[in-house]
VMD Tcl script that builds the backbone (N, CA, C; Angstrom):
set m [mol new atoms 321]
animate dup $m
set s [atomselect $m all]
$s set {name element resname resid chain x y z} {
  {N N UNK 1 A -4.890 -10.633 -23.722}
  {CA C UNK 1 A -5.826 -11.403 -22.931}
  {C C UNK 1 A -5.065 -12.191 -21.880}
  {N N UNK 2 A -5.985 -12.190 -20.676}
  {CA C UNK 2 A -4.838 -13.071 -19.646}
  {C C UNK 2 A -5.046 -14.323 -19.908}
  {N N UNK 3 A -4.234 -15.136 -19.682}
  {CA C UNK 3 A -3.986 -16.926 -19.825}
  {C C UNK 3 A -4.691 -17.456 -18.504}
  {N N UNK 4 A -5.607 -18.037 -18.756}
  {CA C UNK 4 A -6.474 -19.190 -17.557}
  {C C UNK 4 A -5.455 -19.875 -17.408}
  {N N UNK 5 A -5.109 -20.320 -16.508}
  {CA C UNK 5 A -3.808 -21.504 -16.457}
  {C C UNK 5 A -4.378 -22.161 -15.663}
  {N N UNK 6 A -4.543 -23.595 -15.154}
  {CA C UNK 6 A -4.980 -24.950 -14.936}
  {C C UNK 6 A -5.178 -24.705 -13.481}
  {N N UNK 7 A -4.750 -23.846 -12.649}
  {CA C UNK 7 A -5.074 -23.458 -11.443}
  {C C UNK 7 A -3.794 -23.010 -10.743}
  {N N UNK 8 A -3.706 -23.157 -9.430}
  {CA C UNK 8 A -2.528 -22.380 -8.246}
  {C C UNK 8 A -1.510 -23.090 -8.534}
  {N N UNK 9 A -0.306 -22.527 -8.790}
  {CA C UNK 9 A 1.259 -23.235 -8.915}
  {C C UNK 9 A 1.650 -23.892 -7.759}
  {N N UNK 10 A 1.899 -25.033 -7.573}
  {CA C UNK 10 A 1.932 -25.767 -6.301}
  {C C UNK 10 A 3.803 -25.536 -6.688}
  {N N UNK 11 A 4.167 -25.512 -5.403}
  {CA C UNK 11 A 5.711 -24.728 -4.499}
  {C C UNK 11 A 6.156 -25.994 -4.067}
  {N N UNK 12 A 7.673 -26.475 -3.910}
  {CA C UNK 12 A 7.773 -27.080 -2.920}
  {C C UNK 12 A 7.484 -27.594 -1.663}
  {N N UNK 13 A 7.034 -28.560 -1.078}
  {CA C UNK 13 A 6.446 -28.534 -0.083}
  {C C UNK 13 A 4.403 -28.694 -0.099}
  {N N UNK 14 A 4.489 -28.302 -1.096}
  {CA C UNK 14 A 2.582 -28.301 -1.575}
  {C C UNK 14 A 1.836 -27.055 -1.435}
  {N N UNK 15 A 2.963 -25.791 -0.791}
  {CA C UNK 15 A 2.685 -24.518 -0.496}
  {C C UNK 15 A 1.943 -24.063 -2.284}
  {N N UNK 16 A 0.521 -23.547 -2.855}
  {CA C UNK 16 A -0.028 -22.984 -3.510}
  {C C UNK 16 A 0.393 -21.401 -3.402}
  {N N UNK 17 A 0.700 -20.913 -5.211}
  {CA C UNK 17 A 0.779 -19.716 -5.080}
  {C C UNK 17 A -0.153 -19.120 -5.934}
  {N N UNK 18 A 0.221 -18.043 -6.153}
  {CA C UNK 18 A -0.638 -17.502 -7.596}
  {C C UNK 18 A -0.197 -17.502 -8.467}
  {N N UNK 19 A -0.708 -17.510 -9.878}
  {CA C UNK 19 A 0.150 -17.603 -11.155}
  {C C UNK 19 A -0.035 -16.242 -11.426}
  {N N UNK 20 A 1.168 -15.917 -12.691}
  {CA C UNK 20 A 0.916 -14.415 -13.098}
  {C C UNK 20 A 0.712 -14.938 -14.637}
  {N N UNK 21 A -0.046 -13.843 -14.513}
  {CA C UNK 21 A -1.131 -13.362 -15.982}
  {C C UNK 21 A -0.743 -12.210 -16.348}
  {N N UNK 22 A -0.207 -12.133 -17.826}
  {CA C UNK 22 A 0.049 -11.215 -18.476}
  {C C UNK 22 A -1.093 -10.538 -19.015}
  {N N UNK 23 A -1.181 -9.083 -18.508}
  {CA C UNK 23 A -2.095 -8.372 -19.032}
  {C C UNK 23 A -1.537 -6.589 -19.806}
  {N N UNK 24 A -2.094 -6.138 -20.528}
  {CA C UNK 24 A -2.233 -4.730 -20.806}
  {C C UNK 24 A -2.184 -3.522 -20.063}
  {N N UNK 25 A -2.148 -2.750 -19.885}
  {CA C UNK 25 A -2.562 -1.651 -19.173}
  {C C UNK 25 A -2.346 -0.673 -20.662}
  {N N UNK 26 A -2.981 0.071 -20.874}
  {CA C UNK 26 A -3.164 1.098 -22.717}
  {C C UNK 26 A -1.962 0.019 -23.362}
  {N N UNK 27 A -0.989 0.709 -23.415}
  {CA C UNK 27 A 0.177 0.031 -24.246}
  {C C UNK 27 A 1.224 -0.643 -24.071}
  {N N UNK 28 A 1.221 -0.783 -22.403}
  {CA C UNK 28 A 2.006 -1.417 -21.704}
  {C C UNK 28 A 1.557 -2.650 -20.749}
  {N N UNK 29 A 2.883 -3.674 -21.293}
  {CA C UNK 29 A 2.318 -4.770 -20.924}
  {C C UNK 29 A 3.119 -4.977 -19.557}
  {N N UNK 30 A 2.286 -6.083 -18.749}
  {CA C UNK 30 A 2.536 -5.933 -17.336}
  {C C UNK 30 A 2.122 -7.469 -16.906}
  {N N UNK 31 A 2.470 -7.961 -15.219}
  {CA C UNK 31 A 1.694 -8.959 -15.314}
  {C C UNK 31 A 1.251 -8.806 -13.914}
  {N N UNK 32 A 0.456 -9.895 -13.623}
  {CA C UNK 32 A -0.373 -9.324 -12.292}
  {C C UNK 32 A -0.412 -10.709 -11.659}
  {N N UNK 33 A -0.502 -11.078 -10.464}
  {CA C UNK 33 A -0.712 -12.585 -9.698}
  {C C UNK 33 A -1.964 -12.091 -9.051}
  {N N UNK 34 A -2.656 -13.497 -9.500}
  {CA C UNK 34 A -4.276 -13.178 -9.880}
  {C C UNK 34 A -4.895 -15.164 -9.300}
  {N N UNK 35 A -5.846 -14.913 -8.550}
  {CA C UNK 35 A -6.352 -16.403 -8.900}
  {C C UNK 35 A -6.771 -17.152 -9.717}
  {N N UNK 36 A -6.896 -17.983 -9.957}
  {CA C UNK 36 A -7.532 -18.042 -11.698}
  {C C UNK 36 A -8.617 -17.704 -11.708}
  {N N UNK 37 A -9.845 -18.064 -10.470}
  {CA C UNK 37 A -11.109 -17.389 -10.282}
  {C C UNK 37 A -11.462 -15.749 -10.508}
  {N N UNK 38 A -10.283 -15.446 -10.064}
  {CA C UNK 38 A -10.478 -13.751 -9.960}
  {C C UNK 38 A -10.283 -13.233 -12.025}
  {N N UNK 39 A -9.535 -14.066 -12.134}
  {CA C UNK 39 A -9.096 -14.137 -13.795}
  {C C UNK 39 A -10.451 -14.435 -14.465}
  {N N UNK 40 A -10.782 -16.009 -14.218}
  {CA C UNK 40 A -11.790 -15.833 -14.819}
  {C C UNK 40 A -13.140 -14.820 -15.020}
  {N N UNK 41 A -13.266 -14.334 -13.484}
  {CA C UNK 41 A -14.242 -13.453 -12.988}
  {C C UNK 41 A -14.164 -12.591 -14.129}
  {N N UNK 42 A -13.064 -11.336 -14.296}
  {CA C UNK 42 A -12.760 -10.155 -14.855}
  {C C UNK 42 A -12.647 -10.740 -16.124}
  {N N UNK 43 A -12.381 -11.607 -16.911}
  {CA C UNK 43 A -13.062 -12.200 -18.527}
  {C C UNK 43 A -14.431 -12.204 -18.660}
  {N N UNK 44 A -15.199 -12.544 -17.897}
  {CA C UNK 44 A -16.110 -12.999 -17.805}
  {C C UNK 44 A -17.087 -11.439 -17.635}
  {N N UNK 45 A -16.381 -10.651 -17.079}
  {CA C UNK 45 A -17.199 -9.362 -16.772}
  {C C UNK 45 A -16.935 -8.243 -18.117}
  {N N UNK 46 A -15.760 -8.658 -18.559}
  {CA C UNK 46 A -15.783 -8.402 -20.002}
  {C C UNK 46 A -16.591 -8.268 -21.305}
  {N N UNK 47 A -16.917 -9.683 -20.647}
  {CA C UNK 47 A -17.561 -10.663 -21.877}
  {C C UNK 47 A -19.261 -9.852 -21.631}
  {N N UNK 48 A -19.731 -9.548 -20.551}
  {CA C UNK 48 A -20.882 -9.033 -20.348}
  {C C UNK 48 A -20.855 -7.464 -20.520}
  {N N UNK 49 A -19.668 -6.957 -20.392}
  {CA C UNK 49 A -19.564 -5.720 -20.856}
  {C C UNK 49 A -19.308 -5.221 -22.659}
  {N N UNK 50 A -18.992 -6.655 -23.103}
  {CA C UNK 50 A -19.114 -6.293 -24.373}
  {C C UNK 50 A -17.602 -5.503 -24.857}
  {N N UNK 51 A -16.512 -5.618 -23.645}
  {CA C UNK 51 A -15.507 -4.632 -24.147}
  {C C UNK 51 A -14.349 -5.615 -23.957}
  {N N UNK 52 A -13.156 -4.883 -24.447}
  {CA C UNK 52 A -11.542 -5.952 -24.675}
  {C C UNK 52 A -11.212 -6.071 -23.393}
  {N N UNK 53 A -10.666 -6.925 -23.095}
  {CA C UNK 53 A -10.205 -7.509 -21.965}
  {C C UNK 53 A -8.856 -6.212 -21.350}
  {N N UNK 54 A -8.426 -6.262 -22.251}
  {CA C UNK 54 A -7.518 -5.252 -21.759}
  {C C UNK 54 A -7.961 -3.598 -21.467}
  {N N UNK 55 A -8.570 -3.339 -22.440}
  {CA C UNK 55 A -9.394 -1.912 -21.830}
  {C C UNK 55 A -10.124 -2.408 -20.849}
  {N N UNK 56 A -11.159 -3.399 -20.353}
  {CA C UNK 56 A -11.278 -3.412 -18.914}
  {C C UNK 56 A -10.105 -2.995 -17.914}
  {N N UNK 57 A -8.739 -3.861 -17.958}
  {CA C UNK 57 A -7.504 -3.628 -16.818}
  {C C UNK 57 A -7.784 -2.261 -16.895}
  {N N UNK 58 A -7.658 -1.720 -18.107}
  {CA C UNK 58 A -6.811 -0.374 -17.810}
  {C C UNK 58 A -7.941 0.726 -17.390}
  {N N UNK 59 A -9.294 0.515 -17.552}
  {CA C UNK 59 A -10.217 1.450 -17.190}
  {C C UNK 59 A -10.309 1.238 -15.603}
  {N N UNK 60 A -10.135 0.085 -14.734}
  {CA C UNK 60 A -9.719 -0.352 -13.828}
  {C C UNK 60 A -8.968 0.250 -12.959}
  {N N UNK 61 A -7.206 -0.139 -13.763}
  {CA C UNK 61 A -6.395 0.614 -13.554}
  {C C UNK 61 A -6.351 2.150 -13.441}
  {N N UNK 62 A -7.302 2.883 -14.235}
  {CA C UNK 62 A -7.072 4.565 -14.302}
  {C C UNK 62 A -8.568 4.831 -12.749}
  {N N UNK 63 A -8.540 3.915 -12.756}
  {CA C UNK 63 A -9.937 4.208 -11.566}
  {C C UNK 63 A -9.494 3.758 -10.028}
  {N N UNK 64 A -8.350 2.964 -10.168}
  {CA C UNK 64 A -8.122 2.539 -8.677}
  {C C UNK 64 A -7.556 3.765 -7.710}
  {N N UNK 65 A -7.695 3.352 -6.226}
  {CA C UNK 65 A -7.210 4.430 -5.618}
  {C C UNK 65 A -5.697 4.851 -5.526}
  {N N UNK 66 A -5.331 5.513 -5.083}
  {CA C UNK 66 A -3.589 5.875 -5.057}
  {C C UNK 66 A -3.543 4.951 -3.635}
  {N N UNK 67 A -2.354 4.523 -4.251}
  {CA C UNK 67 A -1.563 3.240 -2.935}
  {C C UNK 67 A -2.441 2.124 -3.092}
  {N N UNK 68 A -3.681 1.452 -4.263}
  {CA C UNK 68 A -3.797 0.115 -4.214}
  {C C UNK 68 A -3.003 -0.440 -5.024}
  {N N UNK 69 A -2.612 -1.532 -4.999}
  {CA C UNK 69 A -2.063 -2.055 -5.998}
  {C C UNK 69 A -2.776 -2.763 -7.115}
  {N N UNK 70 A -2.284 -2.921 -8.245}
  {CA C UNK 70 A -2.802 -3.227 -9.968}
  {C C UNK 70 A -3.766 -4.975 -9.017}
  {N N UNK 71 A -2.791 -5.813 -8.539}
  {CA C UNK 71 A -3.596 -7.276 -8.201}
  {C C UNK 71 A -5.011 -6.780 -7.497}
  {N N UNK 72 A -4.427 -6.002 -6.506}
  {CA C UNK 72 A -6.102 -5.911 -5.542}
  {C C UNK 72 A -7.025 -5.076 -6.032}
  {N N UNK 73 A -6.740 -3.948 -7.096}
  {CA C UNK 73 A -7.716 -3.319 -7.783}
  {C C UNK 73 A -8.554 -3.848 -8.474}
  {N N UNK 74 A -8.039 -5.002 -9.397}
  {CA C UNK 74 A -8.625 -5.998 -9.987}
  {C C UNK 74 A -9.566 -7.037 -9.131}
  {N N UNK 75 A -9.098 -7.662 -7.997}
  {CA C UNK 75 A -10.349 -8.468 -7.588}
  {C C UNK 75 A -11.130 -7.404 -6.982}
  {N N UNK 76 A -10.621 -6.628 -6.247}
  {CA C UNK 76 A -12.178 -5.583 -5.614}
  {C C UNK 76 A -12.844 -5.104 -6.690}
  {N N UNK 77 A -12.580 -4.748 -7.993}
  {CA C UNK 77 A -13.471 -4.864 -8.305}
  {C C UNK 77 A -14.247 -6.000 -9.335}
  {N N UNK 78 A -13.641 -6.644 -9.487}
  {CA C UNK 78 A -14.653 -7.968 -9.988}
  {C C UNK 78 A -15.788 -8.245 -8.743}
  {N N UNK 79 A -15.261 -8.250 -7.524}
  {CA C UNK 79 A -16.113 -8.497 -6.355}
  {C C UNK 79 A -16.899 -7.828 -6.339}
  {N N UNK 80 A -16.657 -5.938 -6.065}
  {CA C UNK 80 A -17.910 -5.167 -6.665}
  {C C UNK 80 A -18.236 -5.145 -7.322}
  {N N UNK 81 A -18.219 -5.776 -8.711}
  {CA C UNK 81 A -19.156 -5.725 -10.068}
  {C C UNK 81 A -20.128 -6.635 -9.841}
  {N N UNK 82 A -19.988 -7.845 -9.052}
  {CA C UNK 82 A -20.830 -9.176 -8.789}
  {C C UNK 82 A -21.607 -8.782 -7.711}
  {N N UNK 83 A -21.426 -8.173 -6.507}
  {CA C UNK 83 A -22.039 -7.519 -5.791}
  {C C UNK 83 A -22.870 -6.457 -6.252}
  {N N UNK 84 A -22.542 -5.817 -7.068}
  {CA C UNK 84 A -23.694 -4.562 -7.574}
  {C C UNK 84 A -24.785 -5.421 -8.224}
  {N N UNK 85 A -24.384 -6.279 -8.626}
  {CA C UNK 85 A -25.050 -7.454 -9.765}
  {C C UNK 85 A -25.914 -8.046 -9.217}
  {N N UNK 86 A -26.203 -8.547 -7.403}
  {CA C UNK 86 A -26.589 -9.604 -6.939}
  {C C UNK 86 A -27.958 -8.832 -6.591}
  {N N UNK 87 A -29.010 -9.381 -6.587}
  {CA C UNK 87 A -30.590 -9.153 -6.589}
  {C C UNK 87 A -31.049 -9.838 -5.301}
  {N N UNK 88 A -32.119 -9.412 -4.952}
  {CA C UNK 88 A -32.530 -10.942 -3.974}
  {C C UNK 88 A -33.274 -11.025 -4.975}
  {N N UNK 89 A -34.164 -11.229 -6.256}
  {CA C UNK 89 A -35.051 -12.208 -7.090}
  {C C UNK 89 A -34.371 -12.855 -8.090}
  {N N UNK 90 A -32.674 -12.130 -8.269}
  {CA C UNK 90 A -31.524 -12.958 -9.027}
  {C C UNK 90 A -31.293 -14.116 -7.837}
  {N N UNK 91 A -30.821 -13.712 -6.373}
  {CA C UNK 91 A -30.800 -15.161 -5.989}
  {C C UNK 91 A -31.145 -16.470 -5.554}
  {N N UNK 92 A -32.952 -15.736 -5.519}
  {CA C UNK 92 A -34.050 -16.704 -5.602}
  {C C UNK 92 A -33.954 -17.390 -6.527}
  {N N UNK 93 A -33.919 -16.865 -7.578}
  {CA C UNK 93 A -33.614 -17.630 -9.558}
  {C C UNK 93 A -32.262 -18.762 -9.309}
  {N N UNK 94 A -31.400 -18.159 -8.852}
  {CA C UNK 94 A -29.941 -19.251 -8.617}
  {C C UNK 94 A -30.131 -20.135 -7.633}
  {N N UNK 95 A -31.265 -20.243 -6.877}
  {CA C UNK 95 A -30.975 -20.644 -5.620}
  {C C UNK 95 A -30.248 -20.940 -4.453}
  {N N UNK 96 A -29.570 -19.371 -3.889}
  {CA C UNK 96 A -28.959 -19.211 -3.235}
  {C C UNK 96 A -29.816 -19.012 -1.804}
  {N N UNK 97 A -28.926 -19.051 -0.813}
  {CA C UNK 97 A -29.294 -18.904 0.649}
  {C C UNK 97 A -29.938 -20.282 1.622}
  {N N UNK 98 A -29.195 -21.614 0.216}
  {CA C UNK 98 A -29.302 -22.694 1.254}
  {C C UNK 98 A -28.016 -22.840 0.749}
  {N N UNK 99 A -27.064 -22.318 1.047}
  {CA C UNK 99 A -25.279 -22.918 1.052}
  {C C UNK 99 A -24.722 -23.471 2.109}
  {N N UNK 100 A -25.295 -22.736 3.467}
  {CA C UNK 100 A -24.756 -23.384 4.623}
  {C C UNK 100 A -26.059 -23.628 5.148}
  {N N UNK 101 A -26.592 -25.117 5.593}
  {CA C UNK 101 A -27.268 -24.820 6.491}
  {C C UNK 101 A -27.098 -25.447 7.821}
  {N N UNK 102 A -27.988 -24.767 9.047}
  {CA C UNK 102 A -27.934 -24.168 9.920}
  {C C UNK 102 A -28.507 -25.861 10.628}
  {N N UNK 103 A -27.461 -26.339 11.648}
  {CA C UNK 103 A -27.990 -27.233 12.285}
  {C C UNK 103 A -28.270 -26.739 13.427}
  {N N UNK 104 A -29.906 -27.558 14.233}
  {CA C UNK 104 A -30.131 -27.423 15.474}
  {C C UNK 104 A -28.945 -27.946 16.095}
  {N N UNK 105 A -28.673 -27.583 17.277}
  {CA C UNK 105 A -28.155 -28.462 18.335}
  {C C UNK 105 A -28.835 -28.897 19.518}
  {N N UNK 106 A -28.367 -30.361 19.843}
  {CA C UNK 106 A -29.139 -30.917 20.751}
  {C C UNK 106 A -28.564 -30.570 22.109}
  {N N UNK 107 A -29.221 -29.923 22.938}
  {CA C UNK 107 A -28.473 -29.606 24.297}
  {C C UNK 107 A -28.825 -30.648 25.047}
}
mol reanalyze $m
mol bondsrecalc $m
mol representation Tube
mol addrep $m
């Protein structure tokens, strides 16, 4: 299972990086620099899939394209799993689509 860690590793200087999270791939362990959001995301899509955290990576992993790499396979698809996911009567229910709003301007 990957480790949530408290958020971005702050660098000398205050420069934020990513932390790495040790994960699975079948039997081999590996680690990946991940946001913690993107971490949490892919637990979390787990958790709704009902399957091990690590057979997620690796079903992931056996599905990504040739030349992505293991980090970006993982958030594209947490991103497309939430995107396939999103409804417009799911985001009526959340109440989404007042996040930014839109000021007149006075000319």
């Amino acid at each position: 299972m990957a480790r949530l860690r408290s958020g971005y590793i702050v660098a000398k200087g205050g420069k934020k990086t990513l932390p790495s999270f040790n994960i699975r791939i079948g039997k081999h362990r590996t680690s990946v620099r991940l946001s913690p959001v993107a971490a949490y995301a892919v637990e979390q899509i787990a958790d709704r899939e009902r399957c091990e955290l690590n057979d997620l990576y690796s079903h992931i992993d056996q599905t990504k394209e040739k030349g992505v790499s293991r980090a970006t396979a993982i958030r594209d698809f947490a991103l497309g799993y939430f995107m396939d996911a999103a409804t417009e009567p799911g985001h009526r229910r959340a109440g989404h689509g007042r996040l930014i709003k839109k000021r007149k301007r006075n000319s």
